[in-house]
mmCIF file of the N, C-alpha and C atoms, coordinates in Angstrom:
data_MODEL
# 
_entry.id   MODEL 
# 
loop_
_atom_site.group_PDB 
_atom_site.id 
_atom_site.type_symbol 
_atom_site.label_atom_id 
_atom_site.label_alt_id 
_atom_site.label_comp_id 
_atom_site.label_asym_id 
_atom_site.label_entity_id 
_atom_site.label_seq_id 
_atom_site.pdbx_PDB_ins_code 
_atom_site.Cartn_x 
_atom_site.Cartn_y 
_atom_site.Cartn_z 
_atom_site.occupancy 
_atom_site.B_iso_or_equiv 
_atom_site.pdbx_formal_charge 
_atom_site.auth_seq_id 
_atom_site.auth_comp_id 
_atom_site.auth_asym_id 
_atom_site.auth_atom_id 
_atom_site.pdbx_PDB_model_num 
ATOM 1   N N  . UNK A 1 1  ? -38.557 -79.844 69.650 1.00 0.00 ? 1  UNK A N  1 
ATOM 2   C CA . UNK A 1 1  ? -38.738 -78.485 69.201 1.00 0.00 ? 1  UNK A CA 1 
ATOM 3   C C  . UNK A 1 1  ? -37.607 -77.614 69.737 1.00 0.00 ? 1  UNK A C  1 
ATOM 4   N N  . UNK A 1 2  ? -37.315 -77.202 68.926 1.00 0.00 ? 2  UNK A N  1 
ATOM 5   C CA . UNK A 1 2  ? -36.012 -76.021 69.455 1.00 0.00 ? 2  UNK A CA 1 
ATOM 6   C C  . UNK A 1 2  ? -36.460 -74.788 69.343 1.00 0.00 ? 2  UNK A C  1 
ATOM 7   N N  . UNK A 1 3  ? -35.374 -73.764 70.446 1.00 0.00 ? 3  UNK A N  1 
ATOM 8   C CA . UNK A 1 3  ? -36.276 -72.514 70.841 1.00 0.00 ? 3  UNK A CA 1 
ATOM 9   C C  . UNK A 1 3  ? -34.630 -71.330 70.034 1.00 0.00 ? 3  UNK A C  1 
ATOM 10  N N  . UNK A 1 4  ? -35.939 -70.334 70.001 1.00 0.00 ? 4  UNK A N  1 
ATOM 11  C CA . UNK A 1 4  ? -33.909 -69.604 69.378 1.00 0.00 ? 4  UNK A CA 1 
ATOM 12  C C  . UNK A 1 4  ? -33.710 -68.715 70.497 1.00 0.00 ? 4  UNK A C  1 
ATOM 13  N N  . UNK A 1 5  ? -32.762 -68.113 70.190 1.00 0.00 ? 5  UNK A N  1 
ATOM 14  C CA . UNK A 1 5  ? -32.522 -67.364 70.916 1.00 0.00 ? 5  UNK A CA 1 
ATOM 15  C C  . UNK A 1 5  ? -32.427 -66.216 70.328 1.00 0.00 ? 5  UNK A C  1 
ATOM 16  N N  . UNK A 1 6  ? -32.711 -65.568 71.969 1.00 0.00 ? 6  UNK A N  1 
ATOM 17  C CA . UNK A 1 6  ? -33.676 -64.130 71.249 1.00 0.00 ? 6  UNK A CA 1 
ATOM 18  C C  . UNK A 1 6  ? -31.845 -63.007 71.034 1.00 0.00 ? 6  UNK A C  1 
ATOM 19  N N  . UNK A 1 7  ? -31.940 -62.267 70.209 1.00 0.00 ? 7  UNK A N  1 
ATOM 20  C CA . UNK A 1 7  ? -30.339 -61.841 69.543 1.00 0.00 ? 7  UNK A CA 1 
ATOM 21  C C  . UNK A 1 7  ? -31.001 -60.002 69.799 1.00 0.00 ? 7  UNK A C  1 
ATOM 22  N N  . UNK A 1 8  ? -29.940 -58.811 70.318 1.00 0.00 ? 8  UNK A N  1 
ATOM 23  C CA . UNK A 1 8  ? -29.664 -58.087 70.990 1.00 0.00 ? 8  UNK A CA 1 
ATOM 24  C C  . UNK A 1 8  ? -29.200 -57.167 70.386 1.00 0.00 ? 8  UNK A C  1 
ATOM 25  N N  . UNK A 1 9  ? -29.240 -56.090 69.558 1.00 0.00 ? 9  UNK A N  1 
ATOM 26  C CA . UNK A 1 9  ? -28.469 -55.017 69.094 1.00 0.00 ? 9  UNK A CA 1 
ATOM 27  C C  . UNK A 1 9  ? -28.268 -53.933 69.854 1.00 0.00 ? 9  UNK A C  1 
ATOM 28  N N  . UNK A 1 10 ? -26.769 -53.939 69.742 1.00 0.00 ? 10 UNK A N  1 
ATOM 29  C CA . UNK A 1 10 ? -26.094 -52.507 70.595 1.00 0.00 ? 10 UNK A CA 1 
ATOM 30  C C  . UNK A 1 10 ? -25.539 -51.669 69.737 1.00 0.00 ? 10 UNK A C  1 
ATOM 31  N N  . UNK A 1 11 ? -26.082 -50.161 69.243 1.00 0.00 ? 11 UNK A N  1 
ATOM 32  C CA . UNK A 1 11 ? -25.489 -49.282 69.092 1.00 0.00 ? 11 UNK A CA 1 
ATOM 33  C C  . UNK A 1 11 ? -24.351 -48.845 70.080 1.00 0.00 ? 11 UNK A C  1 
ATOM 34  N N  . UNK A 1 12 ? -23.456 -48.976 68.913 1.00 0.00 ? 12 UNK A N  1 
ATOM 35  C CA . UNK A 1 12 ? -21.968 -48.128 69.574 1.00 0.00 ? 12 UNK A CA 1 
ATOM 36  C C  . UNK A 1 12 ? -21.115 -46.899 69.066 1.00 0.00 ? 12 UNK A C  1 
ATOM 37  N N  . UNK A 1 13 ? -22.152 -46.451 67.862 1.00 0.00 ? 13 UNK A N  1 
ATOM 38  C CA . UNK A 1 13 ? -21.297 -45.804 66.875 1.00 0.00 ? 13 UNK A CA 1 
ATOM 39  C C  . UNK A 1 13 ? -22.284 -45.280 66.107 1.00 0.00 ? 13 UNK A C  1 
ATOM 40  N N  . UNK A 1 14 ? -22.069 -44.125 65.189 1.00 0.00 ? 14 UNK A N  1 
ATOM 41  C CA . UNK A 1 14 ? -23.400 -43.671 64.366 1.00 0.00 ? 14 UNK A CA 1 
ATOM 42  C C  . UNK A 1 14 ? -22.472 -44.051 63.035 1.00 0.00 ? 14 UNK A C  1 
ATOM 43  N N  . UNK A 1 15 ? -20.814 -44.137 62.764 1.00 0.00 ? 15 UNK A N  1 
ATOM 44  C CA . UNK A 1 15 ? -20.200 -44.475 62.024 1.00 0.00 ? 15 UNK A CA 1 
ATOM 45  C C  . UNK A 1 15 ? -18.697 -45.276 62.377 1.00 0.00 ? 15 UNK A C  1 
ATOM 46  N N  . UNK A 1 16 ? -18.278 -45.638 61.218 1.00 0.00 ? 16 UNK A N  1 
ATOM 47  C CA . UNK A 1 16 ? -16.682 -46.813 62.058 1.00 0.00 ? 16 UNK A CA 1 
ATOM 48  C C  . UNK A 1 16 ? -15.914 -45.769 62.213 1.00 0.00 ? 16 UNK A C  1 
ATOM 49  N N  . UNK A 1 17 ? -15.960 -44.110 61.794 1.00 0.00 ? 17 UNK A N  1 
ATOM 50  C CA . UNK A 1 17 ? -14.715 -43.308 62.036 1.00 0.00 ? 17 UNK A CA 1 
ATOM 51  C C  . UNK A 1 17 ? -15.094 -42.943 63.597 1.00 0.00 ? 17 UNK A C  1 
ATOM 52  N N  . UNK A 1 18 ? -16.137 -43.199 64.041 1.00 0.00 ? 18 UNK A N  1 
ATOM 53  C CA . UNK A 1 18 ? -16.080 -42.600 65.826 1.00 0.00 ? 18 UNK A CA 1 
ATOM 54  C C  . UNK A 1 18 ? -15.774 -43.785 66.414 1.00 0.00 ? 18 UNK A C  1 
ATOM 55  N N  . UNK A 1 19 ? -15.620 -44.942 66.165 1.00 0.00 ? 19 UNK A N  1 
ATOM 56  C CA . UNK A 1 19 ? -14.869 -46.239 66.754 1.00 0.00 ? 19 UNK A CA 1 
ATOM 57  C C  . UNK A 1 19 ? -13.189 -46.084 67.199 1.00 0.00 ? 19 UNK A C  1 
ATOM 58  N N  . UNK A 1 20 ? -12.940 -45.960 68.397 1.00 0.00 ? 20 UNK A N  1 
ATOM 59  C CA . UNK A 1 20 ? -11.297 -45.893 68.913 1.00 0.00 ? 20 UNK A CA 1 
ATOM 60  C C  . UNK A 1 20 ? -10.810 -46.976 68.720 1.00 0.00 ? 20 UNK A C  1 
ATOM 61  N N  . UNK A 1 21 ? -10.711 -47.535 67.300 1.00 0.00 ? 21 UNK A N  1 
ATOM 62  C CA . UNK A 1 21 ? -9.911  -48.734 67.133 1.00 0.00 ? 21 UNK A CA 1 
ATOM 63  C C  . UNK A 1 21 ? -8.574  -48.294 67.140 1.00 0.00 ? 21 UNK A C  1 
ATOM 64  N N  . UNK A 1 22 ? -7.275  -49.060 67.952 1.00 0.00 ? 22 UNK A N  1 
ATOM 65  C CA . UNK A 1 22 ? -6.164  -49.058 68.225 1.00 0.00 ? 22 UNK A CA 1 
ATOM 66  C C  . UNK A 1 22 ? -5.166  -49.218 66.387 1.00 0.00 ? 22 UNK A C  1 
ATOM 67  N N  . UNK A 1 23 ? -4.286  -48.956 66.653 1.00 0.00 ? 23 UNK A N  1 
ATOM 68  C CA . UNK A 1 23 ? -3.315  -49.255 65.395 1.00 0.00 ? 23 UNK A CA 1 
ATOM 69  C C  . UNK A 1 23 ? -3.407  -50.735 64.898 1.00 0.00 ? 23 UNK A C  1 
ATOM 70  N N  . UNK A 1 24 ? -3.533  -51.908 65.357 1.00 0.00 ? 24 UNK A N  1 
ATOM 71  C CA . UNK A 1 24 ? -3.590  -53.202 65.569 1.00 0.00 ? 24 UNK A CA 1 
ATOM 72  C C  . UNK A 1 24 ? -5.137  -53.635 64.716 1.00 0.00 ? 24 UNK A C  1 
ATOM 73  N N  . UNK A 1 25 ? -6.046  -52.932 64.632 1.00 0.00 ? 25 UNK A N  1 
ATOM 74  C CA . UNK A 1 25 ? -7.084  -52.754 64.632 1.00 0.00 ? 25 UNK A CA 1 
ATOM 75  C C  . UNK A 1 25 ? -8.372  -53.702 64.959 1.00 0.00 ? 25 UNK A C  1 
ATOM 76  N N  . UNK A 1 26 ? -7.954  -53.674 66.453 1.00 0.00 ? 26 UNK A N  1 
ATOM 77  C CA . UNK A 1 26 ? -8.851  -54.115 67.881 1.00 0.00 ? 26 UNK A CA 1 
ATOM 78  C C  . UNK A 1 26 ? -9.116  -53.211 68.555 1.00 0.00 ? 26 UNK A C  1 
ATOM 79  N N  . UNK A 1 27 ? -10.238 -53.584 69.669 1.00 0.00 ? 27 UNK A N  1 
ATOM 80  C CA . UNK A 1 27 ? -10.411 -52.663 70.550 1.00 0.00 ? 27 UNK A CA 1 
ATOM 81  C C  . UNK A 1 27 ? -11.883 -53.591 71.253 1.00 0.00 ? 27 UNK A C  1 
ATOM 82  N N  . UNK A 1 28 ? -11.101 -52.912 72.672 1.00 0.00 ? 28 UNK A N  1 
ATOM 83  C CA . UNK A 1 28 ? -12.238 -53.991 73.752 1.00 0.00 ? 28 UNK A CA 1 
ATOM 84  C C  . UNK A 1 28 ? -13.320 -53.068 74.027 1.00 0.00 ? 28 UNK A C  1 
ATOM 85  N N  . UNK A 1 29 ? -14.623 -53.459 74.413 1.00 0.00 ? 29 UNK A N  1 
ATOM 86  C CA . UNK A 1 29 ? -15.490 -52.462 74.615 1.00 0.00 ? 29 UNK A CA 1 
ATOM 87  C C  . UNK A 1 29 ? -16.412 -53.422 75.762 1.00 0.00 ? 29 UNK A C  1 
ATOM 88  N N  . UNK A 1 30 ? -16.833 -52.654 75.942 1.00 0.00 ? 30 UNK A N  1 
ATOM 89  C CA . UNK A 1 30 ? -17.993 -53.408 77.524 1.00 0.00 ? 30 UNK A CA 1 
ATOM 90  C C  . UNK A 1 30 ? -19.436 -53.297 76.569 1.00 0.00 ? 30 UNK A C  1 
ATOM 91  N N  . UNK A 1 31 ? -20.305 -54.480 76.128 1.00 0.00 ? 31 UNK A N  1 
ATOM 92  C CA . UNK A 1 31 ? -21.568 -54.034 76.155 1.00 0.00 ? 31 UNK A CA 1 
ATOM 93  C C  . UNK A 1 31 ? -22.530 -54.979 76.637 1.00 0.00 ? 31 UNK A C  1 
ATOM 94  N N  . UNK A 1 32 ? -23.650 -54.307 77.131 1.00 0.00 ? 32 UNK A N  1 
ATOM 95  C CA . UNK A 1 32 ? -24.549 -55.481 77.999 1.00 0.00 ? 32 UNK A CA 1 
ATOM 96  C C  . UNK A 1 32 ? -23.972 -55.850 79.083 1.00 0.00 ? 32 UNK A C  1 
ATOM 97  N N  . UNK A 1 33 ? -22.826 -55.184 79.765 1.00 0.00 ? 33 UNK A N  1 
ATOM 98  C CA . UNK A 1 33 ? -21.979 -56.053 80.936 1.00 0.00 ? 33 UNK A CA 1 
ATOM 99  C C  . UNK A 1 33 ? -21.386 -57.392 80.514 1.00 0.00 ? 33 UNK A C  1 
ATOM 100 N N  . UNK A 1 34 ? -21.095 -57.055 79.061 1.00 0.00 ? 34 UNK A N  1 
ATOM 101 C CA . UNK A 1 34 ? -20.250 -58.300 78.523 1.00 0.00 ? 34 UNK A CA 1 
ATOM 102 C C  . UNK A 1 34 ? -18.492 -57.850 77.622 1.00 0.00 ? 34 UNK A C  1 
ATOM 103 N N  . UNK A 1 35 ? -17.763 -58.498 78.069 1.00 0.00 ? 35 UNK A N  1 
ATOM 104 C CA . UNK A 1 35 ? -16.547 -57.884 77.115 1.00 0.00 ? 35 UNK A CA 1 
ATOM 105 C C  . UNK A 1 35 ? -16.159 -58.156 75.856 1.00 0.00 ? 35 UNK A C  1 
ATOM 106 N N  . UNK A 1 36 ? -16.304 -57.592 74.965 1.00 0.00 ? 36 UNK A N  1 
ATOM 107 C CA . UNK A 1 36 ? -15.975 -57.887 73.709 1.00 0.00 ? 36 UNK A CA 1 
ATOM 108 C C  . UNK A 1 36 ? -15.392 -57.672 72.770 1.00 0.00 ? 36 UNK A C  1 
ATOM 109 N N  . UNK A 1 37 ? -14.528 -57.980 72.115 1.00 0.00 ? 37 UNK A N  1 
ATOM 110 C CA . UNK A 1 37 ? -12.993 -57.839 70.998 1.00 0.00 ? 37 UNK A CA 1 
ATOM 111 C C  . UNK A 1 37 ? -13.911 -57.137 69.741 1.00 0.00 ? 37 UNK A C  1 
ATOM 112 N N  . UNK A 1 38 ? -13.643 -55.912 69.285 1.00 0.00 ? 38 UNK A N  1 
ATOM 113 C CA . UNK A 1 38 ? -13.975 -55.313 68.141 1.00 0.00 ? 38 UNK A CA 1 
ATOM 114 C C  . UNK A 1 38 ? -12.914 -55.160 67.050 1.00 0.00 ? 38 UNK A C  1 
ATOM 115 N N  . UNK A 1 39 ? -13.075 -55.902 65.565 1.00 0.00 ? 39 UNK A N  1 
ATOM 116 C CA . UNK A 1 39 ? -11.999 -55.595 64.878 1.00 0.00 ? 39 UNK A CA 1 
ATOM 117 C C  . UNK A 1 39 ? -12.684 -54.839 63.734 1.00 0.00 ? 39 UNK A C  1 
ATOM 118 N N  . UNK A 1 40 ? -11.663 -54.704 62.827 1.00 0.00 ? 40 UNK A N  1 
ATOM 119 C CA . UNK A 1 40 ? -11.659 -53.553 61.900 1.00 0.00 ? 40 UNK A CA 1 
ATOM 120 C C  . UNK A 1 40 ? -10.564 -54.106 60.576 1.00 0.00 ? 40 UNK A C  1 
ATOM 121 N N  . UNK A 1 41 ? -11.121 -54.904 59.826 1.00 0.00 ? 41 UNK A N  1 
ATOM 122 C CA . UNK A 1 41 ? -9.993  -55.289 58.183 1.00 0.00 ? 41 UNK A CA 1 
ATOM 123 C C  . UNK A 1 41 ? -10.695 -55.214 57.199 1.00 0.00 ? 41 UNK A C  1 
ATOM 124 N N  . UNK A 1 42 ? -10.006 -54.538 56.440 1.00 0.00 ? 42 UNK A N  1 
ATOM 125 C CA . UNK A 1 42 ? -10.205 -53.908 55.023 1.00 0.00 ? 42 UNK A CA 1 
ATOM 126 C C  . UNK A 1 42 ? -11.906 -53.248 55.059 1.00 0.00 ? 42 UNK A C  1 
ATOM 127 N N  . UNK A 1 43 ? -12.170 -52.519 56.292 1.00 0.00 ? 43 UNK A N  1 
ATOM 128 C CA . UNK A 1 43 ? -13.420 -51.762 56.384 1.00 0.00 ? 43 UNK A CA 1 
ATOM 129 C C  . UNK A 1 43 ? -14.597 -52.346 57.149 1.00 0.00 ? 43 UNK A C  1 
ATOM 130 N N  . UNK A 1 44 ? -14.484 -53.812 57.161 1.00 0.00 ? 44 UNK A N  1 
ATOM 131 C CA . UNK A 1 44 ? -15.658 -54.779 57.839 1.00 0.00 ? 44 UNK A CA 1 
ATOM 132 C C  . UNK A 1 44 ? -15.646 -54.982 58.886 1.00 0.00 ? 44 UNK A C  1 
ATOM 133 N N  . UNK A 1 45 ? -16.403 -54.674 60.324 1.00 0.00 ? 45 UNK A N  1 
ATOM 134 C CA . UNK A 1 45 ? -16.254 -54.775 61.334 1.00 0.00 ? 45 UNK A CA 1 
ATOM 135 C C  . UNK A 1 45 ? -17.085 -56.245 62.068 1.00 0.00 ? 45 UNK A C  1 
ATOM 136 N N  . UNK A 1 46 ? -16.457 -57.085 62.981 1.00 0.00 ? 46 UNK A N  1 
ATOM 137 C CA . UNK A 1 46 ? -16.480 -58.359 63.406 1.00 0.00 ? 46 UNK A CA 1 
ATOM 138 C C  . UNK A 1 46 ? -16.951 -58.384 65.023 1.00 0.00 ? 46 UNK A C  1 
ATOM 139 N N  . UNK A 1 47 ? -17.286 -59.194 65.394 1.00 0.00 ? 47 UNK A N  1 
ATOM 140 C CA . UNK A 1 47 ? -17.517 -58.759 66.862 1.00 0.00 ? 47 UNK A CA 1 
ATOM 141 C C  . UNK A 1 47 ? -17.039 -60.310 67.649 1.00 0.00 ? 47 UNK A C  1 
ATOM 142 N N  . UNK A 1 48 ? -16.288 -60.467 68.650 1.00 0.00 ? 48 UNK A N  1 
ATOM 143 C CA . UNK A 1 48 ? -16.170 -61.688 69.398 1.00 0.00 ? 48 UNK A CA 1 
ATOM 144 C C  . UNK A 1 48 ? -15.968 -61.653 70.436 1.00 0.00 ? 48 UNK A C  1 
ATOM 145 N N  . UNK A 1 49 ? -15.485 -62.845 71.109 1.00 0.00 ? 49 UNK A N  1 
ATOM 146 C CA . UNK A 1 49 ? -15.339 -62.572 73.258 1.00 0.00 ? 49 UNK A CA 1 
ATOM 147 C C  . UNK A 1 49 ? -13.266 -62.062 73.271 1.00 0.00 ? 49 UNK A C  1 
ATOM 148 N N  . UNK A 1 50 ? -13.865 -61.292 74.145 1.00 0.00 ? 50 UNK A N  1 
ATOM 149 C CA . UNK A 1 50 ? -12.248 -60.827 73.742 1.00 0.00 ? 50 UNK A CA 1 
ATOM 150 C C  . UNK A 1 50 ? -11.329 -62.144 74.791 1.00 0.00 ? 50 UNK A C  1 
ATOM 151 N N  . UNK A 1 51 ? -12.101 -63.030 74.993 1.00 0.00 ? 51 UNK A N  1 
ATOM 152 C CA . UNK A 1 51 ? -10.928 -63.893 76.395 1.00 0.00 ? 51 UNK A CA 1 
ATOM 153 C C  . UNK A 1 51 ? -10.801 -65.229 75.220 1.00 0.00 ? 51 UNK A C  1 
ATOM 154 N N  . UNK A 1 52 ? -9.365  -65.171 75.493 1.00 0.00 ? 52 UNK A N  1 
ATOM 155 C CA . UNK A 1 52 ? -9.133  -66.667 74.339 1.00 0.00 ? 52 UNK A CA 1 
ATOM 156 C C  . UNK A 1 52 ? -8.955  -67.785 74.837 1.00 0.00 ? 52 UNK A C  1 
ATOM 157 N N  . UNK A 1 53 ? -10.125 -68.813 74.490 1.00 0.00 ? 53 UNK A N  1 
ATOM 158 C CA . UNK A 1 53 ? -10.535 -69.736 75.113 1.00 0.00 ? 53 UNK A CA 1 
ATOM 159 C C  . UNK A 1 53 ? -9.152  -70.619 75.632 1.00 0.00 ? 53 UNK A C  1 
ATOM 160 N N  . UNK A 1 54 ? -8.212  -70.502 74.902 1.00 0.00 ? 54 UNK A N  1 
ATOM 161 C CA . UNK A 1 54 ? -7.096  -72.057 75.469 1.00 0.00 ? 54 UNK A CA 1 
ATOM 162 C C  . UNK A 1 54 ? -6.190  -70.653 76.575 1.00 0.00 ? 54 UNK A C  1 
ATOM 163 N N  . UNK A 1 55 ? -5.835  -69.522 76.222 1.00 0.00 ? 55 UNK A N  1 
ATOM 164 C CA . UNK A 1 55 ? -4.749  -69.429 77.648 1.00 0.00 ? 55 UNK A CA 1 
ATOM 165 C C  . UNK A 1 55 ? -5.435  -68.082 78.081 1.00 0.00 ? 55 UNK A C  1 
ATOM 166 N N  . UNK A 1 56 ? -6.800  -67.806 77.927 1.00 0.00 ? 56 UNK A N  1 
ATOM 167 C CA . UNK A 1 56 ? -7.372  -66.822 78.632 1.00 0.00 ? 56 UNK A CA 1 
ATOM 168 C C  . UNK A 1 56 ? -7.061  -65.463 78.423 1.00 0.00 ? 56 UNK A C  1 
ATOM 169 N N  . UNK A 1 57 ? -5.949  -65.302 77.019 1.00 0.00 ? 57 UNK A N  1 
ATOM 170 C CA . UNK A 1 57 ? -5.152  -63.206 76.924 1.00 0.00 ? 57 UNK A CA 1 
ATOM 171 C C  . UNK A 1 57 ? -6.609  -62.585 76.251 1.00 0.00 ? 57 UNK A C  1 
ATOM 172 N N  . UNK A 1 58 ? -6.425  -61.529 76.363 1.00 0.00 ? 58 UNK A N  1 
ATOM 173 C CA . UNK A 1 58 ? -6.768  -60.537 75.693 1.00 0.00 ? 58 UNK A CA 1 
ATOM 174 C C  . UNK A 1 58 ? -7.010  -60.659 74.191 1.00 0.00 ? 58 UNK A C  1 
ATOM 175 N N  . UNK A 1 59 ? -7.477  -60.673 73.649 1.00 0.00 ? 59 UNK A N  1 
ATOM 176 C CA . UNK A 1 59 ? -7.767  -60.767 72.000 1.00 0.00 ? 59 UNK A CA 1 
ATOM 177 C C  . UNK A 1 59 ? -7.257  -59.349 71.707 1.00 0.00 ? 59 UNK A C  1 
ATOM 178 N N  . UNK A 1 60 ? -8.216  -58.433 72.586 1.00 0.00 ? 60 UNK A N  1 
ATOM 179 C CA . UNK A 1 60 ? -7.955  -57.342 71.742 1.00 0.00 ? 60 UNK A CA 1 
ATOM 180 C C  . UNK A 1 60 ? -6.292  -56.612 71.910 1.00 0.00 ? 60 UNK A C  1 
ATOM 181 N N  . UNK A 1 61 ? -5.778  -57.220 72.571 1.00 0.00 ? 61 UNK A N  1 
ATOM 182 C CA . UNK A 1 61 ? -4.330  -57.143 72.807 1.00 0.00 ? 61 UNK A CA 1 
ATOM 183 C C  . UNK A 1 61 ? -3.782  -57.577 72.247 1.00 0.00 ? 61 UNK A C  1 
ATOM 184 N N  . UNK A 1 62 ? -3.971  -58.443 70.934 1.00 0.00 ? 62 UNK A N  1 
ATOM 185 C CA . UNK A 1 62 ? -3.662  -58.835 69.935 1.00 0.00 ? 62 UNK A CA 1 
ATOM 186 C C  . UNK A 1 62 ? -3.030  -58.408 68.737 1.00 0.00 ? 62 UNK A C  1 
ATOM 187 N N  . UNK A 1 63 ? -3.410  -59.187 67.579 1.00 0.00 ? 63 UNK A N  1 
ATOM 188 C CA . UNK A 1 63 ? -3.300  -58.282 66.015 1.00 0.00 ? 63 UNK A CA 1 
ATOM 189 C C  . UNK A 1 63 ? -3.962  -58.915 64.936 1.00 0.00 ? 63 UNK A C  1 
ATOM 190 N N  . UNK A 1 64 ? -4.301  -58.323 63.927 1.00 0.00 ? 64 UNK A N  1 
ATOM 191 C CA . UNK A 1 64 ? -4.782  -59.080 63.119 1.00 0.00 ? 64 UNK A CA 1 
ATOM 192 C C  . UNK A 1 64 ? -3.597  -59.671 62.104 1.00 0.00 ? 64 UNK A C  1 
ATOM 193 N N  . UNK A 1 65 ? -4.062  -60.759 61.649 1.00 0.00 ? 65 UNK A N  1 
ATOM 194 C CA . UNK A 1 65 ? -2.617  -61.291 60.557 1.00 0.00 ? 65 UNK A CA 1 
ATOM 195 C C  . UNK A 1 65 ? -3.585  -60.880 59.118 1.00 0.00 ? 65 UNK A C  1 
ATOM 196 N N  . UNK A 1 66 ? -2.249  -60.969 58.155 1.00 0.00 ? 66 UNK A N  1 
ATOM 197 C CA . UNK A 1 66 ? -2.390  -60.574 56.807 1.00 0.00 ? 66 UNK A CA 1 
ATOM 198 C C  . UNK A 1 66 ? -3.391  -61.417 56.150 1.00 0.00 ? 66 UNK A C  1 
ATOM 199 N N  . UNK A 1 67 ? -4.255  -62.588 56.565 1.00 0.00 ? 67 UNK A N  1 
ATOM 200 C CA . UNK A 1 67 ? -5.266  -63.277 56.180 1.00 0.00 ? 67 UNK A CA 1 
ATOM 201 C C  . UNK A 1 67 ? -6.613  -63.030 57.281 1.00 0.00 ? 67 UNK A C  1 
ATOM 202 N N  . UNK A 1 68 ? -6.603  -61.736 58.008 1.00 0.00 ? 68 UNK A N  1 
ATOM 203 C CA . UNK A 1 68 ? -7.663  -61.623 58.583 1.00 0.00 ? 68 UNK A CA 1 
ATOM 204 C C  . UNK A 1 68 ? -8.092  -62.020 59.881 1.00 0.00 ? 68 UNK A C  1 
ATOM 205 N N  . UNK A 1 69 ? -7.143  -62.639 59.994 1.00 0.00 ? 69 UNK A N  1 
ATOM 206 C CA . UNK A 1 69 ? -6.979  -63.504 61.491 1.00 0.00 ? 69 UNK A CA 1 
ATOM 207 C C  . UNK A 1 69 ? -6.760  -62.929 62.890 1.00 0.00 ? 69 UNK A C  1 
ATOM 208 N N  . UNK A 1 70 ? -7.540  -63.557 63.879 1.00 0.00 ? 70 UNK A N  1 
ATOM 209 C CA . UNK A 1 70 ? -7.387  -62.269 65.493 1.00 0.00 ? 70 UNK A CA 1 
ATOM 210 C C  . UNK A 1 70 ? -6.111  -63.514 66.016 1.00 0.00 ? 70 UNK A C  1 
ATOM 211 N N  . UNK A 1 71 ? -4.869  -62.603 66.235 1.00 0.00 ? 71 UNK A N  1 
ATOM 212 C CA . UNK A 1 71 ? -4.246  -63.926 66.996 1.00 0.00 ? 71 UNK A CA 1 
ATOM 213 C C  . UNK A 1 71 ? -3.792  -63.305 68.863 1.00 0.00 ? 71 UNK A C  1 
ATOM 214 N N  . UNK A 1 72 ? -4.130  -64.418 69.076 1.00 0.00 ? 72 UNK A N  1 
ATOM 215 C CA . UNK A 1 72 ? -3.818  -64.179 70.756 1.00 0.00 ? 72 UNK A CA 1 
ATOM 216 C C  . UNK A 1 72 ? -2.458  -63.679 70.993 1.00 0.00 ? 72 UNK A C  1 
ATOM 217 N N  . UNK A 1 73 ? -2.441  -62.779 71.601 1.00 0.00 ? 73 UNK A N  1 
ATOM 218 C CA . UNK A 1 73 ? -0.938  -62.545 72.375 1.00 0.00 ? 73 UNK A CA 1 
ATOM 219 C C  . UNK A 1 73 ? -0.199  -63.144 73.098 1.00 0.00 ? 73 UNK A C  1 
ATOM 220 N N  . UNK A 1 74 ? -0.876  -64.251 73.739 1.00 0.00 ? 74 UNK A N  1 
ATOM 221 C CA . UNK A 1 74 ? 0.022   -65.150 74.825 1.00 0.00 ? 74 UNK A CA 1 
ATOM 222 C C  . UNK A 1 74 ? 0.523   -65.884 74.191 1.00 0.00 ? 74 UNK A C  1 
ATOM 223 N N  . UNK A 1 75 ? -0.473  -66.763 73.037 1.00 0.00 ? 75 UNK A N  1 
ATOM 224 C CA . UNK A 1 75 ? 0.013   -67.956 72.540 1.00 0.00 ? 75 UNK A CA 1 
ATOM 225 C C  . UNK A 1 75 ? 0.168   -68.068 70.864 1.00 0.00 ? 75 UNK A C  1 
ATOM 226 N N  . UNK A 1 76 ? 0.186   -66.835 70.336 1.00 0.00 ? 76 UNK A N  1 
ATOM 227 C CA . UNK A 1 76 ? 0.019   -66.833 69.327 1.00 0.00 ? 76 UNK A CA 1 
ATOM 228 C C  . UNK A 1 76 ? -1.433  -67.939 68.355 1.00 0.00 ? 76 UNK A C  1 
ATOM 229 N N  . UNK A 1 77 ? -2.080  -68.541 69.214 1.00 0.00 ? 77 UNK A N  1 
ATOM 230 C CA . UNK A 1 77 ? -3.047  -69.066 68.343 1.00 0.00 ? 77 UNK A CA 1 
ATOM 231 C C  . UNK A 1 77 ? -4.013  -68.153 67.112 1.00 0.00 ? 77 UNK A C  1 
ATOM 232 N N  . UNK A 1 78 ? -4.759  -68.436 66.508 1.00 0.00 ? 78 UNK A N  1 
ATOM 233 C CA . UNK A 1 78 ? -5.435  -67.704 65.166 1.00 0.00 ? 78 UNK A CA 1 
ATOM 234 C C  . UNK A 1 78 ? -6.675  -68.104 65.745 1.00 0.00 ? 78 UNK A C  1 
ATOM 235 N N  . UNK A 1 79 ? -7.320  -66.837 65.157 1.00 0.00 ? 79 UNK A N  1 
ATOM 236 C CA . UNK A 1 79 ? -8.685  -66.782 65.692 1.00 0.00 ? 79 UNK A CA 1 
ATOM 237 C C  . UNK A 1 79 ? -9.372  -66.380 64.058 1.00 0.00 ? 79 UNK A C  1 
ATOM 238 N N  . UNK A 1 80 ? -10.438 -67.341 63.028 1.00 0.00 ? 80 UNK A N  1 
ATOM 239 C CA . UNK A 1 80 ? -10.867 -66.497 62.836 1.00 0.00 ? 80 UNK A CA 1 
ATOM 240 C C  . UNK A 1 80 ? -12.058 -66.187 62.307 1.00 0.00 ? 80 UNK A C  1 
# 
C-alpha cells in the first residue's frame, strides 16, 4: 500500500505582476524554509529547487533558453 504525500500551498502573490521576477525571468524565494527557483515564460509560472543537482549554482542565477529551459550558470546544463 502506498501512502501520498500530503502537498502544501503557498501564497506568494495575489497576481504574477507583484512577483519581482528579474530580467532573466527567475527569481529565488524562501518558502516553508525551503529555497526555490521561480520562473516566468510566455506567462506560465513553474516552481523548482533552485540548487542544481550536478555542480550545486544557483538556478535562479540562471536563464531561461528559447525552448523554455532553466540552464545552470556554472555548467550550462538544461533544466526542464
Amino acid at each position: 500500500m502506498q501512502t501520498c504525500k500530503k502537498i502544501s500551498w503557498h501564497k506568494i502573490a495575489d497576481t504574477i505582476e507583484e512577483i519581482p521576477f528579474t530580467k532573466n525571468g527567475l527569481m529565488e524565494i524562501n518558502i516553508a524554509n525551503k529555497t526555490v527557483c521561480i520562473t516566468l515564460k510566455n506567462g506560465q509560472i513553474s516552481v523548482c529547487s533552485n540548487k542544481c543537482p550536478h555542480a550545486g549554482g544557483k538556478l535562479s542565477d540562471g536563464f531561461i533558453d528559447a525552448t523554455g529551459n532553466i540552464v545552470c550558470p556554472l555548467h550550462r546544463y538544461k533544466f526542464s
